[in-house]
C-alpha positions in Angstrom: 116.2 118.2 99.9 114.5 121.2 98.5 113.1 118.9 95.7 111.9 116.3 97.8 110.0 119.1 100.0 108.5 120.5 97.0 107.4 116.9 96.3 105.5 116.4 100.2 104.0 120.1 99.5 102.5 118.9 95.9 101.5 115.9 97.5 99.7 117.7 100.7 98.2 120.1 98.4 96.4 118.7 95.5 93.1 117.9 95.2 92.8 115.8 92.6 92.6 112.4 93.0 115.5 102.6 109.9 121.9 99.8 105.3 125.6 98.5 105.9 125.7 100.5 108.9 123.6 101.7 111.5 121.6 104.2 110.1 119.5 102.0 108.6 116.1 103.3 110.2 115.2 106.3 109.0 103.4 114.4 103.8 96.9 118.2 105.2 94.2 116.7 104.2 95.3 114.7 101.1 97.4 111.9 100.6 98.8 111.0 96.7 101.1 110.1 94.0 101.4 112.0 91.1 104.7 110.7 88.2 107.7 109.5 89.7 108.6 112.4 91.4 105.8 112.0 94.3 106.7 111.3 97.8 103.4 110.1 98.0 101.1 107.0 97.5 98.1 106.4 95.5 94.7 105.0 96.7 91.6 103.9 94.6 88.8 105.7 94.3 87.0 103.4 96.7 89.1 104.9 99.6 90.6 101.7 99.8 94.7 102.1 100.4 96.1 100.7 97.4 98.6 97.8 97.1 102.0 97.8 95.2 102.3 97.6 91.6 101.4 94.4 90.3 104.9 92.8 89.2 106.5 93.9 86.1 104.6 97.2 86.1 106.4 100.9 86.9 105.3 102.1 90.5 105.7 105.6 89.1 103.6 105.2 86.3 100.8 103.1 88.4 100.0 105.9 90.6 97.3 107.8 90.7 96.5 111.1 92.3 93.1 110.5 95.0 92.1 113.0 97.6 91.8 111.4 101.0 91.1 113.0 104.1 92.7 110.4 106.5 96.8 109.6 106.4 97.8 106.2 106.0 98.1 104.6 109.4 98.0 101.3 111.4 95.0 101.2 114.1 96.8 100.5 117.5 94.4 97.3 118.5 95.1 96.1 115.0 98.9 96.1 115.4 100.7 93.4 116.6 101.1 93.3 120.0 103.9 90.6 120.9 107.5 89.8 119.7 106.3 87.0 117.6 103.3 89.0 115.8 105.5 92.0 115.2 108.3 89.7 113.5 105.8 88.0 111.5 104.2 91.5 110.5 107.6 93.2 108.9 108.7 89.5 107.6 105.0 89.3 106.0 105.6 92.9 104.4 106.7 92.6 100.6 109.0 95.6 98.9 109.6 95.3 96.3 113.1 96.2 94.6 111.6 98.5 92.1 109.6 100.9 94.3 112.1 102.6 94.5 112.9 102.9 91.0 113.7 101.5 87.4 116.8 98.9 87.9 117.1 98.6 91.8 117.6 94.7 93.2 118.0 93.2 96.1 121.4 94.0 97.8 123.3 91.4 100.2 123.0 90.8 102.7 118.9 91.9 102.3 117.9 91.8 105.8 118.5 92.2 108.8 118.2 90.2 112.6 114.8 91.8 113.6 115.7 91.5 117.3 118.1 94.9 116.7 117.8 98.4 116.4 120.1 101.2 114.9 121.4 103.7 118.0 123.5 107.0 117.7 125.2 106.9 120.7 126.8 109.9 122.7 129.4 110.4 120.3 127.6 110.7 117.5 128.2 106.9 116.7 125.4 104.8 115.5 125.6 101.6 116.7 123.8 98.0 116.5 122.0 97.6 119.9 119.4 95.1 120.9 115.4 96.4 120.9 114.5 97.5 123.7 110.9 97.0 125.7 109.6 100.1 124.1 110.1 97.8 120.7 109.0 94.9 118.9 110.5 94.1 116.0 112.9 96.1 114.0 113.5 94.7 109.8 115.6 96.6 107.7 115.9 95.2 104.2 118.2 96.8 101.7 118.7 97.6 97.9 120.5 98.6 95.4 120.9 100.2 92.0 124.1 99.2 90.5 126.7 101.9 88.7 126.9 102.1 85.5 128.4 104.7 82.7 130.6 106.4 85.0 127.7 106.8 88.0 128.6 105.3 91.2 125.7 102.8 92.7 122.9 104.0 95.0 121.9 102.3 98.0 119.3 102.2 100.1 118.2 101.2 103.5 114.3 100.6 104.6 113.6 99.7 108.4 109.9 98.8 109.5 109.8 98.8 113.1 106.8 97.6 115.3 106.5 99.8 118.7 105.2 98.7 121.6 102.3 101.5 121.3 101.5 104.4 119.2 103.1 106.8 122.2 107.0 104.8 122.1 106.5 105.7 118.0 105.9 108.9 118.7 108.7 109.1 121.1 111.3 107.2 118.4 110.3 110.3 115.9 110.6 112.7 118.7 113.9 111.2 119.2 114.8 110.8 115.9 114.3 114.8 114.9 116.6 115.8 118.0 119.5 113.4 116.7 120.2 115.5 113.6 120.2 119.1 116.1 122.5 117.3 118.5 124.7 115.6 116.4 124.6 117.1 112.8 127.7 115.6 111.9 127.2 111.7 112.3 129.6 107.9 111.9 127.7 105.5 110.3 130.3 103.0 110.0 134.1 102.8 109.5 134.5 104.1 106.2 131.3 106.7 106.1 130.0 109.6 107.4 127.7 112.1 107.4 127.6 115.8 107.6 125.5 118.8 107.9 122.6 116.8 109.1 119.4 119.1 108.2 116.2 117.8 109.5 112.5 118.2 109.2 109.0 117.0 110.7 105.7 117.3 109.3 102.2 115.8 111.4 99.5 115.3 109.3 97.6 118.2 110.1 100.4 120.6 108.0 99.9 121.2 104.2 103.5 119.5 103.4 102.6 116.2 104.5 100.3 114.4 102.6 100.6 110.1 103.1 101.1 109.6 107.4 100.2 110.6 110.7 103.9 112.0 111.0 107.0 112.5 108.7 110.5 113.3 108.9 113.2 114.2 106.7 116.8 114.7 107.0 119.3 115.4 104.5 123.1 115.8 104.5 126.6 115.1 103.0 128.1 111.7 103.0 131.8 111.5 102.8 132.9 108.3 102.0 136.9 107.1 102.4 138.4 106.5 99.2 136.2 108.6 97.0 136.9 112.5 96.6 134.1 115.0 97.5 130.7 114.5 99.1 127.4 112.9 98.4 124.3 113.2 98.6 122.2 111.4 102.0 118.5 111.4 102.5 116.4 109.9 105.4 113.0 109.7 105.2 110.4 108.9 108.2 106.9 108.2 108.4 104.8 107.0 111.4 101.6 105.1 111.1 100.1 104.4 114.9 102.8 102.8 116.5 104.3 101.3 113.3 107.4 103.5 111.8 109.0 103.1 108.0 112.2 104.7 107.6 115.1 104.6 104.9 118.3 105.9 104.1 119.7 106.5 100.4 123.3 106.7 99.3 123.3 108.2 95.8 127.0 107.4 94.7 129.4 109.8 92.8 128.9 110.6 89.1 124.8 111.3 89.5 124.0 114.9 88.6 122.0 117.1 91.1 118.9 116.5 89.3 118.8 113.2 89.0 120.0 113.0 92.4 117.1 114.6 93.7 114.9 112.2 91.2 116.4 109.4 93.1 115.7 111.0 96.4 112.0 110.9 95.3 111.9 108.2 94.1 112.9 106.6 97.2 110.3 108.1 99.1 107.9 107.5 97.2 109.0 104.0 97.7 108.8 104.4 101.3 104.8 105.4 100.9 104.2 102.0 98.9 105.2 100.0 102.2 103.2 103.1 104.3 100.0 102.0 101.8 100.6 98.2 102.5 100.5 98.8 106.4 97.1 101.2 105.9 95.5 98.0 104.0 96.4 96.0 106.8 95.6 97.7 109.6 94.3 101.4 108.9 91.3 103.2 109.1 89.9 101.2 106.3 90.9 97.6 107.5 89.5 98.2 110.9 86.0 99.6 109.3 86.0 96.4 107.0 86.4 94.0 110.0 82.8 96.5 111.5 79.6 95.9 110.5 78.6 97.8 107.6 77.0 100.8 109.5 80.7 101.1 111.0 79.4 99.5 114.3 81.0 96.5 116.0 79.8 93.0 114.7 79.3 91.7 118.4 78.0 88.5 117.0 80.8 87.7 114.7 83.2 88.7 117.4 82.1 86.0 120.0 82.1 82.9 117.8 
């Protein structure tokens, strides 16, 4: 966790350039990406938000440190605005396994029925429930790293959900920050749990968050049946308009601290590539491309 932070501080600072269970959902001035410890992502020198890296290239290694005074975001009246747009808009999104990391994959299942949410309910249970009207759509897809040489696998867990307007998003992370004070010891499924929930939020205006218009981070134990001590869990937030990106990672037994908090980056840094896609989609940027070039509306080209 304390990594991690250090990484959204670094991020916010320079000035050089929602798995298997239910917790699936879940850094100012400048937004970057500096080596493959960033929580960041980069963007080209245009301004423009940048894309993934092209395939068979190291996200890490790709990313570039840009100043930016404006957080990745999605544009409310550019978001989708019915069921159908907001399933198409998280199906049309494209993570890709390595994001995250050197030798993640796909998992199975990959993802999930978009017409569900995670929930924790008042026992501290998350569940599977339907969206409700506040929501759209609601995709997690999920990945993995397979164990090898004595290191148990690491799993993760990223959920793009599509709210009905920017104030229900900013009510899910509202939400989402109370969860880990009222319940710090969580189920997530029958064989795992988590405990010591520690969370944190970070608007855009604050020096430790340097990609969205909001983040939140949690971290905690997992205790797993069948396997002796615990392990590390992160969950990592962002907001963009109404649109929220979330994951979860399980880091399995065997990883040292440090490379457990590599992972942890990692990971989030992951999260800002998919944060960077939604800004070229619908951000600041997309909705002064679709403007005439003085930034005014094209009236003309809006009516035919």
């Amino acid at each position: 966790m304390a990594a991690v932070a250090g990484t959204l501080l670094l991020a916010g600072c320079t000035s050089g350039a929602d798995g298997g269970s239910a917790t699936e959902e879940k850094k100012g001035s400048a937004r970057s990406a500096s080596g493959s410890d960033s929580a960041g992502s980069s963007a080209s020198a245009d301004g423009t938000a940048p894309s993934a890296p092209a395939d068979g290239a190291d996200p890490s290694a790709s990313a570039a440190a840009v100043a930016e005074d404006e957080p990745y975001t999605m544009v409310e009246e550019l978001a989708p605005q019915t069921r159908s747009e907001a399933v198409a808009f998280v199906r049309g999104l494209t993570p890709r396994a390595d994001n995250f990391g050197s030798g993640f994959r796909k998992a199975q299942p990959y993802e999930s029925d978009p017409g569900e949410w995670a929930v924790l309910d008042e026992d501290c249970v998350w569940q599977r429930q339907p969206l409700p009207d506040t929501a759209l759509a609601s995709l997690t897809r999920r990945f993995e790293l397979p164990g090898s040489e004595g290191k148990g696998p690491v799993q993760v867990s990223m959920t793009v959900t599509v709210h009905k307007d920017t104030t229900a998003a900013r009510r899910d992370m509202a939400v989402s920050l109370e969860e880990a004070l009222r319940c710090p010891n969580q189920r997530l499924n029958a064989t795992e749990q988590v405990r010591g929930l520690y969370s944190r939020a970070d608007p855009f205006s604050e020096a430790r968050n340097g990609v969205t218009d909001d983040d939140l981070i949690e971290s905690g134990e997992l205790l797993v049946d069948g396997i002796k001590g615990a392990l590390p869990f992160d969950w990592f937030k962002y907001r963009l308009g109404p649109v929220t990106v979330a994951a979860t990672d399980r880091i399995g037994a065997g990883h040292t601290d440090e490379e457990a908090s590599r992972i942890a980056s990692q990971v989030a840094q992951g999260v800002a590539y998919t944060a960077a896609e939604i800004d070229s989609i619908g951000g600041n940027t997309a909705r002064d491309g679709a403007e005439g070039k003085d930034g005014s509306d094209d009236a003309e080209a809006r009516d035919e």
